[in-house]
N, CA, C and O atoms as a GROMACS GRO file, in nm:
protein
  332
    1UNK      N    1   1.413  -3.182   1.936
    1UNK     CA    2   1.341  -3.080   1.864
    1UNK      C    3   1.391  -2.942   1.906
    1UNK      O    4   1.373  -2.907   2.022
    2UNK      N    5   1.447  -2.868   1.829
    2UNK     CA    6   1.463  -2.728   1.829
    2UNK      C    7   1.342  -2.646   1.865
    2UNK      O    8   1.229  -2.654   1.816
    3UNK      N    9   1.385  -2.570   1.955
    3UNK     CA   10   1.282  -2.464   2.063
    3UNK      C   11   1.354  -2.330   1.989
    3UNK      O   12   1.460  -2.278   2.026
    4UNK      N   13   1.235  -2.273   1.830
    4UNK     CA   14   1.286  -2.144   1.755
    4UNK      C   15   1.200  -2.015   1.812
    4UNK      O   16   1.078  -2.014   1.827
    5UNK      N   17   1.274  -1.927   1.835
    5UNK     CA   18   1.183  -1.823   1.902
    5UNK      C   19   1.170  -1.724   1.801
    5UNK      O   20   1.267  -1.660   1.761
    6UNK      N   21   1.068  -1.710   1.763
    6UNK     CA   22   1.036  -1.634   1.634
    6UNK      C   23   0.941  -1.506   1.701
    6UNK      O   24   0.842  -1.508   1.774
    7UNK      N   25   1.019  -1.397   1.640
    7UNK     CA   26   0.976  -1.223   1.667
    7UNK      C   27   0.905  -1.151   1.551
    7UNK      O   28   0.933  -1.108   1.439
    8UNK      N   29   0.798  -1.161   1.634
    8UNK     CA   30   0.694  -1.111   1.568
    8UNK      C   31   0.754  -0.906   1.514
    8UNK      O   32   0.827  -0.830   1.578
    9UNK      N   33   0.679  -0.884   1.372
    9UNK     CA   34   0.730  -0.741   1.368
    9UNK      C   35   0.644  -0.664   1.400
    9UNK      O   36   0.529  -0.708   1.406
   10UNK      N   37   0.669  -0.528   1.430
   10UNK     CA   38   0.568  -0.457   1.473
   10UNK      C   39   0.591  -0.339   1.349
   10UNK      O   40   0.697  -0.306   1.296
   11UNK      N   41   0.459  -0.291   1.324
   11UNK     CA   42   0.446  -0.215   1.225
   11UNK      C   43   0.379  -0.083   1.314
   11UNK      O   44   0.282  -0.089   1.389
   12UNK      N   45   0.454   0.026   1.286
   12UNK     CA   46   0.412   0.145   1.342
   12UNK      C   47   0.434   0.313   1.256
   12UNK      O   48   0.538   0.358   1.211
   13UNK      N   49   0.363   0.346   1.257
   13UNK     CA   50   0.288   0.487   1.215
   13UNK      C   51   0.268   0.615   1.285
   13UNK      O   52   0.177   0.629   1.368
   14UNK      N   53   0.342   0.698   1.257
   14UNK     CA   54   0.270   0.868   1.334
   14UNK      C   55   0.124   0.833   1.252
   14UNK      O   56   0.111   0.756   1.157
   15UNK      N   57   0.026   0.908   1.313
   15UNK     CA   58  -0.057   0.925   1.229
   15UNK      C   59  -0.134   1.085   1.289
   15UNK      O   60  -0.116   1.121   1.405
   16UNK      N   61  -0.196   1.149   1.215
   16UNK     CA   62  -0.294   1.257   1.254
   16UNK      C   63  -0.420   1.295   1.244
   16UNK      O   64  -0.455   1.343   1.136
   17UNK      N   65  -0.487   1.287   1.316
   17UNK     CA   66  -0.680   1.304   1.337
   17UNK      C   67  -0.702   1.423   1.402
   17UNK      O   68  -0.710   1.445   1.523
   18UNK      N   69  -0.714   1.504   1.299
   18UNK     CA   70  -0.735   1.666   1.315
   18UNK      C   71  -0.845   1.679   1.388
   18UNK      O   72  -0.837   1.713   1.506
   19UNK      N   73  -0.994   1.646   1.311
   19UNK     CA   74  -1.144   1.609   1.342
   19UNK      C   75  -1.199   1.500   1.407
   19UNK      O   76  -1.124   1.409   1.444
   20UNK      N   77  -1.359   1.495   1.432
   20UNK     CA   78  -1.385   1.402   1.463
   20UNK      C   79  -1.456   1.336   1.364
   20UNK      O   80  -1.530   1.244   1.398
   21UNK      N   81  -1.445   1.368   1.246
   21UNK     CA   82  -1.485   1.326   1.106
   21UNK      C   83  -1.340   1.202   1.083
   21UNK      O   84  -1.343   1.084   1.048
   22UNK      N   85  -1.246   1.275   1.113
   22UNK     CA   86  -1.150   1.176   1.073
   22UNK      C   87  -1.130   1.105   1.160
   22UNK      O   88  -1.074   1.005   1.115
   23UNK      N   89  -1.152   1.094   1.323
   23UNK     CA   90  -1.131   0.977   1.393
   23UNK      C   91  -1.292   0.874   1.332
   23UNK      O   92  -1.305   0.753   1.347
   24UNK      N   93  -1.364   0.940   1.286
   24UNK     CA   94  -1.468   0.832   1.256
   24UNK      C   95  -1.446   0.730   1.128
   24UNK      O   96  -1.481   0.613   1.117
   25UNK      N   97  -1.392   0.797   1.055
   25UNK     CA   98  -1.292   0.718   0.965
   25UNK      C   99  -1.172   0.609   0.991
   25UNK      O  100  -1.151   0.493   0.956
   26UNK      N  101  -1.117   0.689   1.058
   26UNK     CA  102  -1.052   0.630   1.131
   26UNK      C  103  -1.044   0.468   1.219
   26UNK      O  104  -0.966   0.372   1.217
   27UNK      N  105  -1.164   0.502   1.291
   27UNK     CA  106  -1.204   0.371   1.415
   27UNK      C  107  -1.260   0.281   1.263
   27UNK      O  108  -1.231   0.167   1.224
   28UNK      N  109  -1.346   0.385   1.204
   28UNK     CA  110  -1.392   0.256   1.047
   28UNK      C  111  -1.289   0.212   1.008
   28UNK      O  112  -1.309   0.091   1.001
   29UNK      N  113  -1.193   0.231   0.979
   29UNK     CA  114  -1.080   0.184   0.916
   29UNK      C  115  -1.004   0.063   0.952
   29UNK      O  116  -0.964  -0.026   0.876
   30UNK      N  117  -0.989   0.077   1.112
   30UNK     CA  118  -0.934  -0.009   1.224
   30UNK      C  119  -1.048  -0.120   1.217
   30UNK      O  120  -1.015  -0.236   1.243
   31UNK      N  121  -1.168  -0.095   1.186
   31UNK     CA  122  -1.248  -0.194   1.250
   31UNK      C  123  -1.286  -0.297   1.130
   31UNK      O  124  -1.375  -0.381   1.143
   32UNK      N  125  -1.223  -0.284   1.035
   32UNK     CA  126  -1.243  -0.376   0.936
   32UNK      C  127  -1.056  -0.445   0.915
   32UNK      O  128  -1.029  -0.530   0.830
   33UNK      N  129  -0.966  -0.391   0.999
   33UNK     CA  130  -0.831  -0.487   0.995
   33UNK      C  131  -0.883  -0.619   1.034
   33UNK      O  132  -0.999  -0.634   1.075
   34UNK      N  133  -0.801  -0.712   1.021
   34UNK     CA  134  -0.810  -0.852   1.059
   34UNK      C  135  -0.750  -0.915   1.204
   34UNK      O  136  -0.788  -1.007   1.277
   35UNK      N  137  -0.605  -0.790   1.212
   35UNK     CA  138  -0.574  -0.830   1.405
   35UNK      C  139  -0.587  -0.698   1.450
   35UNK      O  140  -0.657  -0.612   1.396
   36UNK      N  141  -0.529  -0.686   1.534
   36UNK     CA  142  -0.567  -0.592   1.641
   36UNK      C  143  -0.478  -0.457   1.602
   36UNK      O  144  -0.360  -0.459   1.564
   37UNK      N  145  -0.540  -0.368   1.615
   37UNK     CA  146  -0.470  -0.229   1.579
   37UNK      C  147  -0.453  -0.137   1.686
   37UNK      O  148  -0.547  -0.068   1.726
   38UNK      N  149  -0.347  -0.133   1.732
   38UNK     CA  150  -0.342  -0.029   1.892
   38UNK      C  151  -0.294   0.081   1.855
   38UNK      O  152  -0.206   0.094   1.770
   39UNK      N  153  -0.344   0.166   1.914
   39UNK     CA  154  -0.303   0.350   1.931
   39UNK      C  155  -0.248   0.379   2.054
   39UNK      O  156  -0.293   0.340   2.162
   40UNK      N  157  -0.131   0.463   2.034
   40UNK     CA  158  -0.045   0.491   2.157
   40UNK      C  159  -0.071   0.673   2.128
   40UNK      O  160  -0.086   0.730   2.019
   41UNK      N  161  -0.069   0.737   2.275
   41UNK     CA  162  -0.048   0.862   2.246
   41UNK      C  163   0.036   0.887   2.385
   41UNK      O  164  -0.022   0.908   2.492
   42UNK      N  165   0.169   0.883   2.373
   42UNK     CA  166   0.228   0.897   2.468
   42UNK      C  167   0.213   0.757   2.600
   42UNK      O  168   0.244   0.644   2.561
   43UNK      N  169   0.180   0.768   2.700
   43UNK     CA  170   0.178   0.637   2.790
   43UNK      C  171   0.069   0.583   2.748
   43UNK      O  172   0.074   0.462   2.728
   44UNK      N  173  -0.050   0.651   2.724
   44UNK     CA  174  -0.214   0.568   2.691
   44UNK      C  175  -0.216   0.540   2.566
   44UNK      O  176  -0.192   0.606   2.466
   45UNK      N  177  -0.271   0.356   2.599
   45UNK     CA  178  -0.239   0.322   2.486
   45UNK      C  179  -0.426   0.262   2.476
   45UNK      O  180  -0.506   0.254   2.569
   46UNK      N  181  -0.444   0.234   2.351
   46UNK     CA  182  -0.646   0.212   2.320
   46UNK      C  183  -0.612   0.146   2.194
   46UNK      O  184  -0.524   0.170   2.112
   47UNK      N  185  -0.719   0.042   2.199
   47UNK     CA  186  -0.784  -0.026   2.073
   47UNK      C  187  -0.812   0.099   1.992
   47UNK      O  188  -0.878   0.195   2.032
   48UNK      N  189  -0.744   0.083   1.850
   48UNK     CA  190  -0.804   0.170   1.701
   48UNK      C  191  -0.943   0.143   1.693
   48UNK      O  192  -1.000   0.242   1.648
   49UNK      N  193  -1.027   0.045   1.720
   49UNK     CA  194  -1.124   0.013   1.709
   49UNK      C  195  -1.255   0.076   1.796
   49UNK      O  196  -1.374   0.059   1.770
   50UNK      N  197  -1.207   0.140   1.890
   50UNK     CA  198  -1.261   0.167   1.977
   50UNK      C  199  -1.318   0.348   2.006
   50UNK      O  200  -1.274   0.416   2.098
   51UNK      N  201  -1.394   0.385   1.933
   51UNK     CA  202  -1.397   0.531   1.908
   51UNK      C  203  -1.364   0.612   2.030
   51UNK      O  204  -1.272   0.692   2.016
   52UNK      N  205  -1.420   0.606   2.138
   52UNK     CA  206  -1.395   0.644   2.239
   52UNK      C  207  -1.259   0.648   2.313
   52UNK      O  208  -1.217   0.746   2.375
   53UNK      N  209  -1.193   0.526   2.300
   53UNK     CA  210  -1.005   0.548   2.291
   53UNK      C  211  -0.920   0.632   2.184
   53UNK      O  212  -0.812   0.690   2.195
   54UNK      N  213  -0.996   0.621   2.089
   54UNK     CA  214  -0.927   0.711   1.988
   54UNK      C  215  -0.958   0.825   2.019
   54UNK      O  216  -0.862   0.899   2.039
   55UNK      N  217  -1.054   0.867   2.032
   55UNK     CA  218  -1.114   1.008   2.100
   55UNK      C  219  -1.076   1.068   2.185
   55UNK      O  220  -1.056   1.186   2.159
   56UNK      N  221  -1.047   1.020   2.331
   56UNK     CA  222  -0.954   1.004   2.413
   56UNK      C  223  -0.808   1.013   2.404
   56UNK      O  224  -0.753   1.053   2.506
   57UNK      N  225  -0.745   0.989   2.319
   57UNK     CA  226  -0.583   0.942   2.280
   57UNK      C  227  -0.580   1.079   2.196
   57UNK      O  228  -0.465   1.126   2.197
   58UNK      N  229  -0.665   1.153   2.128
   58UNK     CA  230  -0.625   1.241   2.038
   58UNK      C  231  -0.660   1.388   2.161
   58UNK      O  232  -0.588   1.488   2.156
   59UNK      N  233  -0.743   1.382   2.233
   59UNK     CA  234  -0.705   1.468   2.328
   59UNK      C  235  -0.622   1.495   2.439
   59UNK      O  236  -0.613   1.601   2.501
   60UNK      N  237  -0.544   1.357   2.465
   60UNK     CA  238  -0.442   1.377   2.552
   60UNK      C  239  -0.310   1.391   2.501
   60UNK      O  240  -0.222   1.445   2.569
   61UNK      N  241  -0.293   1.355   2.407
   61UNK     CA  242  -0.175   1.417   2.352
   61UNK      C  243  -0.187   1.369   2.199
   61UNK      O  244  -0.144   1.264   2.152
   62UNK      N  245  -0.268   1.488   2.123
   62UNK     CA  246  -0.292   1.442   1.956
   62UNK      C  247  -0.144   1.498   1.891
   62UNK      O  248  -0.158   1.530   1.773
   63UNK      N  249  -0.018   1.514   1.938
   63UNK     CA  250   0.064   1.561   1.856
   63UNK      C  251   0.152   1.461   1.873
   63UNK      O  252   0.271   1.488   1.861
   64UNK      N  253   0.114   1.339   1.900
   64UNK     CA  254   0.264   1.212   1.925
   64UNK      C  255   0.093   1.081   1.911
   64UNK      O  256   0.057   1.019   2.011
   65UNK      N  257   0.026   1.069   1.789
   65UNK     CA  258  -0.026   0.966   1.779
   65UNK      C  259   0.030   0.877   1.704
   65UNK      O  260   0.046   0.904   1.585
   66UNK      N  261   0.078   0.729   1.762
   66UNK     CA  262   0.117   0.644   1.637
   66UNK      C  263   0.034   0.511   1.692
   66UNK      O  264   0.002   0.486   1.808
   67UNK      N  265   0.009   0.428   1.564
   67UNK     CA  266  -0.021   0.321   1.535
   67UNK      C  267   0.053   0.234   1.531
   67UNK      O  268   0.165   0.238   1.482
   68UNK      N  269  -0.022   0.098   1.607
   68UNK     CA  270   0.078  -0.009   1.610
   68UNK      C  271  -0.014  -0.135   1.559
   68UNK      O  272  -0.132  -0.153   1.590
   69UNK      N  273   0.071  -0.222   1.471
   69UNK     CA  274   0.017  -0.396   1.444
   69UNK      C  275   0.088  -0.490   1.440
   69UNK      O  276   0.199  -0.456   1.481
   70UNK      N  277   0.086  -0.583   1.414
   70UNK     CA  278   0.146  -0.723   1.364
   70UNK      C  279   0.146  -0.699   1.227
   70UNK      O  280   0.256  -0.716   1.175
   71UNK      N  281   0.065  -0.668   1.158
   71UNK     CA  282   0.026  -0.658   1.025
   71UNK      C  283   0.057  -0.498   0.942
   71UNK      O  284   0.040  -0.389   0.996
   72UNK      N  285   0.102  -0.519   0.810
   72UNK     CA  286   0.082  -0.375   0.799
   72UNK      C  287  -0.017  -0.328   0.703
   72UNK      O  288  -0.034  -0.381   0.593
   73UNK      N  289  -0.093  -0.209   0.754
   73UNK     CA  290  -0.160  -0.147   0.716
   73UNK      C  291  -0.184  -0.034   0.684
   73UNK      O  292  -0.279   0.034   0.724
   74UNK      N  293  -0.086   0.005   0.594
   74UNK     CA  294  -0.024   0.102   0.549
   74UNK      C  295  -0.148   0.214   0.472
   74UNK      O  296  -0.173   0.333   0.486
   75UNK      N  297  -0.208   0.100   0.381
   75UNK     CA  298  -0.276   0.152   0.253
   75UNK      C  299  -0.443   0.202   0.316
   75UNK      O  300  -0.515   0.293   0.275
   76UNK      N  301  -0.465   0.103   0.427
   76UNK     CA  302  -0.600   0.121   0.488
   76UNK      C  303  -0.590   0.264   0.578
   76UNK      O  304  -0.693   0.323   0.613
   77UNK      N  305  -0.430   0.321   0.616
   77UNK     CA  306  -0.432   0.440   0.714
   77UNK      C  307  -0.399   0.519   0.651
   77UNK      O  308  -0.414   0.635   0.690
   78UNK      N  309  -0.345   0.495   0.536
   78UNK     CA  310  -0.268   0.594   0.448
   78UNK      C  311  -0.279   0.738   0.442
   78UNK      O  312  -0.192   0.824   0.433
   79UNK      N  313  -0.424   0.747   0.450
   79UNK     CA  314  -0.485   0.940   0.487
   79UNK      C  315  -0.455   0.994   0.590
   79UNK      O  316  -0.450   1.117   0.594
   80UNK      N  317  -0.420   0.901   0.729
   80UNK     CA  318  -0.388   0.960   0.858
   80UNK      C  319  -0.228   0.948   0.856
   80UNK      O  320  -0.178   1.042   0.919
   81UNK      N  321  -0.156   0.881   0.816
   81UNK     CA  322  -0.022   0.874   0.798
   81UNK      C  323   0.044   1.005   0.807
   81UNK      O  324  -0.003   1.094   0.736
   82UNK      N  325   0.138   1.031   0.878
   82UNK     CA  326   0.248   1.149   0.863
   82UNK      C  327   0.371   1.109   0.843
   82UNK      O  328   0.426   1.021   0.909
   83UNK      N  329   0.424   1.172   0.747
   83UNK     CA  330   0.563   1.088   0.717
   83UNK      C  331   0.654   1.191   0.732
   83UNK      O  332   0.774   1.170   0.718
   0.00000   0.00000   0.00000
């Protein structure tokens, strides 16, 4: 039996959360994906799901926020997206 090592893709996003109107959108947004949605802002990285990491992540460095999944979720972030 063949041992196939299959690589998962990662789907990733700048995104920008000016407010805390839009991180509340935001964590809503994350919290209805189906896997797991992580936010990186520089080394700290937090569950999307998690208001308080997002909250956190946009004050330590809100000018390098991107999103990461397995899945993409392009259309559900689409308002925070920076392209």
């Amino acid at each position: 039996m063949e041992n196939v090592l299959t690589e998962k893709i990662k789907y990733k996003y700048k995104v920008e959360l000016d407010t805390m109107s839009d991180v509340r959108e935001f964590v809503a947004a994350a919290a209805k994906c189906e896997t797991k949605v992580t936010l990186r802002a520089g080394n700290f990285t937090a569950n999307a799901q998690s208001m308080l990491g997002v909250a956190l992540a946009r004050k330590i460095d809100w000018n390098d926020l991107i999103i990461e999944s397995d899945r993409d979720y392009y259309g559900e972030f689409r308002k925070f997206i920076v392209e």
